[in-house]
matplotlib code that plots the C-alpha trace (Angstrom):
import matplotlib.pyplot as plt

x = [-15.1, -15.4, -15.4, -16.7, -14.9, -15.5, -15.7, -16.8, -15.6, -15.4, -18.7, -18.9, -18.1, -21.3, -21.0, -19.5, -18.6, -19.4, -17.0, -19.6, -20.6, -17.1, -14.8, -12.3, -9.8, -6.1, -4.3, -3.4, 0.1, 0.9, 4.2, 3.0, 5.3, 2.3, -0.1, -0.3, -2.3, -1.6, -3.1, -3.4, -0.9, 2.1, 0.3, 3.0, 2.8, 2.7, -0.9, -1.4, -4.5, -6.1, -5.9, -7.6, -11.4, -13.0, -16.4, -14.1, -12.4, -15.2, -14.1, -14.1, -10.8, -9.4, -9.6, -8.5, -5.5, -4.7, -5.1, -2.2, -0.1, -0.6, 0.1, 2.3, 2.1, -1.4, -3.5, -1.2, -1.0, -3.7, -4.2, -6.3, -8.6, -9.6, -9.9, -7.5, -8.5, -9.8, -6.9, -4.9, -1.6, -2.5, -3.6, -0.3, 1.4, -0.5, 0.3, 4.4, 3.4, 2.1, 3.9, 7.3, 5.9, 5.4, 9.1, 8.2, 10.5, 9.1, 10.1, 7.7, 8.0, 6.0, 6.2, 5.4, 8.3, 11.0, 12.3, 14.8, 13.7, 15.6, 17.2, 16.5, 13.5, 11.4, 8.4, 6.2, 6.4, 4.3, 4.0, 2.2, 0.9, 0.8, -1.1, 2.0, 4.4, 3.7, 5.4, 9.0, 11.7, 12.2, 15.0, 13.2, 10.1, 12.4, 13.5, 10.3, 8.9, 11.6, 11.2, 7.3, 7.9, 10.8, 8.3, 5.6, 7.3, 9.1, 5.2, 6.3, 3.3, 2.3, 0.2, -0.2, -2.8, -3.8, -6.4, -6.9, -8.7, -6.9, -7.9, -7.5, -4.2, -0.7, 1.7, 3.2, 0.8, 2.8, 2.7, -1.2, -2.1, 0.1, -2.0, -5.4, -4.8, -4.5, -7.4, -9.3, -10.2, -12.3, -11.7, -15.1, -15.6, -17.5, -20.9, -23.5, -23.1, -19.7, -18.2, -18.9, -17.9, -14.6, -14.3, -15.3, -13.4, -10.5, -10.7, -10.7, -7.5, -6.4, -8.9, -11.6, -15.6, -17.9, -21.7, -23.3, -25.2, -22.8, -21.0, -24.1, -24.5, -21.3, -23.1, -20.3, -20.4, -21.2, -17.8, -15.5, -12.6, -10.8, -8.0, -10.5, -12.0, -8.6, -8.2, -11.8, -10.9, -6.8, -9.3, -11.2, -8.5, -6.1, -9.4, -9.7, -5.8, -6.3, -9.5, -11.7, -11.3]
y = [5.6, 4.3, 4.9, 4.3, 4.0, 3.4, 1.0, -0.9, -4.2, -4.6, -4.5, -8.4, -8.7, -8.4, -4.3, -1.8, 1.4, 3.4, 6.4, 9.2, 8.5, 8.2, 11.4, 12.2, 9.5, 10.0, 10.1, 6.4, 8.4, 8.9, 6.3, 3.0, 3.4, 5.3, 3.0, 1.0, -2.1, -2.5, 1.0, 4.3, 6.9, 8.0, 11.1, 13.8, 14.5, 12.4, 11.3, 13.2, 13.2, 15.5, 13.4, 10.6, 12.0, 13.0, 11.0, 7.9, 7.8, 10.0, 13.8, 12.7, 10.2, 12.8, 15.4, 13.0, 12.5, 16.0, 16.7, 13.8, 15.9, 18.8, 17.3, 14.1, 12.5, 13.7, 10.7, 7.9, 5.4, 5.4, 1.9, 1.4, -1.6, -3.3, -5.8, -5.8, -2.8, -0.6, 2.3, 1.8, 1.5, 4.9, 6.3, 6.1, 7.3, 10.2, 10.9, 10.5, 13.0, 15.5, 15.2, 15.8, 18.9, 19.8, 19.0, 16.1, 12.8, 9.9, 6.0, 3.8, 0.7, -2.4, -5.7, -6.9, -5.8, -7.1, -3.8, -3.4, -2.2, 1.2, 2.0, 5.8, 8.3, 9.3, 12.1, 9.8, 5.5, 4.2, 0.4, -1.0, -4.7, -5.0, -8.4, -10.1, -9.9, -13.1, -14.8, -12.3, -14.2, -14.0, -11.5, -9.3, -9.1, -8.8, -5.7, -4.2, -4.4, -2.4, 0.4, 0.4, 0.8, 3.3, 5.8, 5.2, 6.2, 9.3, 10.2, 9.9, 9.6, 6.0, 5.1, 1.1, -0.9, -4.4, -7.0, -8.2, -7.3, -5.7, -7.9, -11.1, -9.2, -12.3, -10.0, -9.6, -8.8, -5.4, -4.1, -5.3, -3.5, -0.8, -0.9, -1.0, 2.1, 4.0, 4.8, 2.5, 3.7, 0.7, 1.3, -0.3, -1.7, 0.8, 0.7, 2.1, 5.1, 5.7, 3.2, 5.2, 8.4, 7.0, 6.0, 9.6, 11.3, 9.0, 9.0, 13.2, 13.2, 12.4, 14.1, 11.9, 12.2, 9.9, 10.5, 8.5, 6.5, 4.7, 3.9, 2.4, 0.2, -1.8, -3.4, -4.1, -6.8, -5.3, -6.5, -4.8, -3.2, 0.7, -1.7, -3.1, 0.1, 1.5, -1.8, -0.6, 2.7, 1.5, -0.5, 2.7, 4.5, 1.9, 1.2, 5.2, 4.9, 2.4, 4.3, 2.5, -0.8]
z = [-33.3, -36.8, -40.4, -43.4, -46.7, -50.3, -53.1, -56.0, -58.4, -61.8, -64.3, -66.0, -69.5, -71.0, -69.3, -72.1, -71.1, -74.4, -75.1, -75.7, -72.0, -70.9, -70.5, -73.5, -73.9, -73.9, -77.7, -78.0, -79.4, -75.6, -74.6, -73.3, -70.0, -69.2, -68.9, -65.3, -65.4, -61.6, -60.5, -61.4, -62.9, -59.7, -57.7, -58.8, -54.6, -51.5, -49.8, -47.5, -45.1, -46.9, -50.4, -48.7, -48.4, -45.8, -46.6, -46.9, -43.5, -42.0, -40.4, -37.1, -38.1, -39.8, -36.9, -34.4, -36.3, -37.2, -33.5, -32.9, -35.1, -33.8, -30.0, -30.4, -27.6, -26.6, -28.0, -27.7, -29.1, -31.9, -33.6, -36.9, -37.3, -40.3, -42.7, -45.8, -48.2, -46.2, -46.1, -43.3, -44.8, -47.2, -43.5, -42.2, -45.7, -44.9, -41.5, -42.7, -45.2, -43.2, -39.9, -42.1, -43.7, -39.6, -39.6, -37.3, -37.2, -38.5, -38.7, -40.1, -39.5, -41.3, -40.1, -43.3, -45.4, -42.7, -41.9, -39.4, -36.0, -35.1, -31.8, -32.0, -30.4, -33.5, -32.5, -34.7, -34.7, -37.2, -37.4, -39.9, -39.4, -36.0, -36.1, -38.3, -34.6, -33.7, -37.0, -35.9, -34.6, -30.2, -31.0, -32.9, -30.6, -28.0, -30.0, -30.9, -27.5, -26.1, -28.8, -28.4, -24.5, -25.3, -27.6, -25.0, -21.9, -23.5, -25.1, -28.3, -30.8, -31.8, -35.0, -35.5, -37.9, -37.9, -39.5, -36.2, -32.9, -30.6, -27.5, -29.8, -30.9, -30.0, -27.9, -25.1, -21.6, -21.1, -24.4, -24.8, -22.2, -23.6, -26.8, -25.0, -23.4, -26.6, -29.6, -31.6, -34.8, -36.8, -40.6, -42.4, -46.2, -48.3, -48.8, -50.7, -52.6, -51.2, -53.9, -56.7, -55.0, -54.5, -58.0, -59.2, -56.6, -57.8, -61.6, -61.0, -59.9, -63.4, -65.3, -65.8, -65.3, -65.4, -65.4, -62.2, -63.8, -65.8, -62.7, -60.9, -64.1, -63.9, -61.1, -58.4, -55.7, -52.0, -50.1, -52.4, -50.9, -51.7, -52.7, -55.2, -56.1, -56.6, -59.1, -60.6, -61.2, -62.9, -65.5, -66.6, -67.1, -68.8, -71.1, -71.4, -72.5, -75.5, -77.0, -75.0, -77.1]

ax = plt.figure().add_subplot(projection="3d")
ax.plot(x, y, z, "-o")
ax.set_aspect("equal")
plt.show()
């Protein structure tokens, strides 16, 4: 099963984006602590899977997920393959989102950051960067395996992601096979049209529309990521922010 998701880069210099085709800009008056360069404004909620777009994971993701949360335990475990950019990590802030508001227990867990690997039952393990366990020390793979074989045998719900392929994947020959067992969902670039939907989709979350052709003339290069997109659509707004200078 796969999906498709969306994006676009940023126009070259020689693209202006003109203010009459451009949606009201914000009173420059407005505090500057406002204005994030990195990304867009906080969401004044969570993600959730719902605030991730259908059309950019595809429905089919997003009902086999909600079906996970609904039944933990049912489709186990589920693993998301990508490249960089392509939403896992916001997948799996969505699923904590929603399976808390089910009152579900969560622990996510991201190889990553060097959390520390707990020794409880959680109804939901997500792990996020599955393809960095070969860099852990033996202690801590030691560790990890145990609680992935712990939330397995008691059918606890398992969400992973990783940049890498899961039968080219460095682990362990028991919890491989463990991970083969489960779901593959393959998370693709965006293409086509789906890069300026995303933009749209995202710059209306803060207010902002922008006519569809302007978008298709900042010319974007084909790989770009949602990561990039989501860099694409920070610009417009920090330009909308400063009067479009």
């Amino acid at each position: 099963m796969s999906g498709a998701l969306h994006g676009r880069p940023y126009p070259p210099e020689e693209t202006r984006l003109a203010q009459s085709d451009l949606s009201r800009p914000t009173s420059k008056s407005e505090p500057d602590s406002l204005i994030r360069p990195a990304g867009l404004p906080e969401r004044a909620s969570p993600r959730t899977l719902q605030s991730l777009y259908v059309d950019r994971h595809g429905a089919p993701i997003l009902d086999t997920l909600q079906t996970a949360l609904k039944k933990p335990g049912l489709l186990s475990p589920i693993i998301f393959y990508g490249p960089a950019g392509t939403g896992k990590t916001h997948l799996l802030q969505g699923l904590e989102s929603d399976a808390r508001s089910r009152k579900l227990s969560v622990y996510h867990l991201s190889f990553s950051s060097g959390d520390e690997t707990p020794t409880d039952l959680h109804d939901l393990l997500l792990i996020d960067g599955l393809h960095h366990f070969p860099t852990l020390s033996a202690e801590k793979q030691d560790e990890f395996s145990i609680l992935f074989e712990r939330h397995f045998e008691s059918r606890k719900q398992i969400f992973a992601s990783t940049e890498i392929e899961i039968g080219d994947l460095e682990l362990p020959d028991r919890l491989q096979s463990r991970i083969l067992s489960g779901l593959t969902l393959e998370l693709r670039l965006p293409e086509g049209e789906d890069r300026f939907d995303f933009i749209q989709k995202r710059l209306g979350e803060f207010d902002m529309q922008i006519p569809a052709e302007r978008l298709r003339a900042l010319n974007l290069p084909e790989n770009l990521s949602y990561r990039d997109l989501e860099s694409v659509s920070a610009m417009i707004f920090l330009y909308s922010r400063n009067g479009w200078s």
